[in-house]
C-alpha positions as a printed Julia matrix, in Angstrom:
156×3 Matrix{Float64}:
 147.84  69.77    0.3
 144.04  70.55    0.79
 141.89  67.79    2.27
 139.86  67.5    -1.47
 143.29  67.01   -3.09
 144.29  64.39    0.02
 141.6   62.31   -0.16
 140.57  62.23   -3.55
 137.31  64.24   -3.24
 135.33  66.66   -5.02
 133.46  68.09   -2.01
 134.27  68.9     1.6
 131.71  68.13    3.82
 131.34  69.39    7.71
 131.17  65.82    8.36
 135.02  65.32    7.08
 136.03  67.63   10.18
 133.84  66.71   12.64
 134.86  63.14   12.77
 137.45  61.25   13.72
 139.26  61.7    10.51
 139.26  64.91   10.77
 140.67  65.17   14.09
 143.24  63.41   12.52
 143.43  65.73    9.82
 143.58  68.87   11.57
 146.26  67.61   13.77
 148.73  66.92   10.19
 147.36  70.26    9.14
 148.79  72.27   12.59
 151.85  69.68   12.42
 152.98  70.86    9.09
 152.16  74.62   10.3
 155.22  74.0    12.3
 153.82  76.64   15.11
 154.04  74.37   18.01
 157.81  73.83   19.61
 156.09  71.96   22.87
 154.6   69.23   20.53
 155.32  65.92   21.59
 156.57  63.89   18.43
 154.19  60.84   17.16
 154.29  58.88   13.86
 151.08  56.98   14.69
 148.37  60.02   15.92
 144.6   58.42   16.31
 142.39  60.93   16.64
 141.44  59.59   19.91
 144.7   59.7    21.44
 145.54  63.11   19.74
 141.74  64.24   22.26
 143.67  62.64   25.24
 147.32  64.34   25.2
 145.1   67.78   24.44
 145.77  68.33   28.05
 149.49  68.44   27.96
 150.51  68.85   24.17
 149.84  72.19   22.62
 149.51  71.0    19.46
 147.29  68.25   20.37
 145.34  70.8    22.17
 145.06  73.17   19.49
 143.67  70.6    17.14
 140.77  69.61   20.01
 140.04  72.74   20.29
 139.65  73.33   16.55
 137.23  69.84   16.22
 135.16  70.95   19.31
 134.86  74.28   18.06
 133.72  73.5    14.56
 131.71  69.79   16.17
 129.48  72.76   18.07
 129.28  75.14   14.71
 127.99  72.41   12.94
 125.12  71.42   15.62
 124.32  75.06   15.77
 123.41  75.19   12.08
 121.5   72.0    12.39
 119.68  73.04   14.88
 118.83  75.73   13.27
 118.2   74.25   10.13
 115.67  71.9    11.7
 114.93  73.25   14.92
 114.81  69.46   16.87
 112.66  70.6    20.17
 112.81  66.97   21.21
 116.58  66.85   21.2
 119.66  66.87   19.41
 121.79  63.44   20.16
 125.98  63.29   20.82
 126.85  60.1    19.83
 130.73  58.8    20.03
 133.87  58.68   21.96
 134.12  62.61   21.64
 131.32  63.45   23.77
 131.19  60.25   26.16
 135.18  59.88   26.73
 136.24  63.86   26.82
 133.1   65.51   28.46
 135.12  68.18   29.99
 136.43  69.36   26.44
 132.84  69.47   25.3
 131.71  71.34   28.82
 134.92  73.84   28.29
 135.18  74.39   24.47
 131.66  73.02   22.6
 128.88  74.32   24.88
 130.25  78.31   25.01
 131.23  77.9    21.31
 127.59  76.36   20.59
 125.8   79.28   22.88
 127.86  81.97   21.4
 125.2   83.66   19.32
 122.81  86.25   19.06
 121.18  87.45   22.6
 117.67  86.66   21.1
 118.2   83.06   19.28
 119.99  81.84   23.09
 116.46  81.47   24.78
 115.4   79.41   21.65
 118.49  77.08   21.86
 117.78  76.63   25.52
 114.66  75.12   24.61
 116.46  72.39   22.97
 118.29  70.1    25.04
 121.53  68.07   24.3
 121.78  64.46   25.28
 125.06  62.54   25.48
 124.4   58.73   24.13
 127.23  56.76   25.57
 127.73  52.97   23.99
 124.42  52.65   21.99
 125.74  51.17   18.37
 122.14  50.82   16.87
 121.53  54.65   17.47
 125.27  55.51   16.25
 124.3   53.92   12.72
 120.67  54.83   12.85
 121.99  58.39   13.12
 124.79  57.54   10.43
 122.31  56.2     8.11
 120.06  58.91    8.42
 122.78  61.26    7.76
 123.48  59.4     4.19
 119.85  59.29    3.71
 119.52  63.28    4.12
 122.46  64.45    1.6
 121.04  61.48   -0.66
 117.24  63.21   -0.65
 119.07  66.58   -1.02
 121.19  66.11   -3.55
 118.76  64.09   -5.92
 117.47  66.55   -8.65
 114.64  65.84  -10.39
 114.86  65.16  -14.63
 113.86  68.69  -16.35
């Protein structure tokens, strides 16, 4: 079952995978793939404790390296979208708690581009915000606000 048909939706978003939720989803996605014999068995999988067996369960980290992968693809084409020379912001458990993962799998993922956009994203840098609520829901709210202003069409 597709993640539309799971959670009731009419549009997938890159938001519903690079979140929580869909760390969580990914992982039941590889589970029911069936491909990993080393997986260690859990009924209750948070998507924070599916980022912190990544080291010794393969299917644990399978599914990190799926969210980090597509967490960096989606700051890529923001950045590129709005090319944010002041900064672009990491907010959240996944970048403060599992820095390493974002070191190892995010930043080559995120750099692996073009030879002539590279010196552009090097003009940009990346700042980790570790335990700052009011930015996490300034950043959430300006998030709604965006796909609000975007997807408003005006009367013909």
């Amino acid at each position: 079952m597709g993640m539309k048909q799971k959670r009731n939706m009419s549009t997938v978003h890159w938001a519903n995978f690079v979140s929580l939720s869909g760390i969580e989803y990914t992982y039941q996605l590889l589970q029911n793939m069936q491909s990993y014999s080393n997986a260690i068995d859990r009924d209750k999988h948070d998507a924070i404790t599916i980022l912190s067996y990544a080291i010794d369960d393969d299917l644990c980290r399978a599914t990190a390296d799926l969210f980090f992968k597509f967490y960096a693809r989606f700051t890529y084409n923001f950045v590129w979208t709005i090319l944010p020379f002041g900064g672009i912001y990491l907010v959240g458990e996944t970048a403060t708690v599992h820095q390493k993962m974002l070191s190892d799998i995010f930043l080559p993922e995120y750099f692996n581009c073009v030879s002539s956009k590279q010196p552009v994203l090097k003009r940009i840098p990346i700042y980790i915000i570790n335990n700052d609520v009011q930015l996490i829901l300034y950043g959430t709210m300006h998030y709604f606000w965006y796909n609000k202003l975007n997807n408003y069409r005006m009367p013909s």
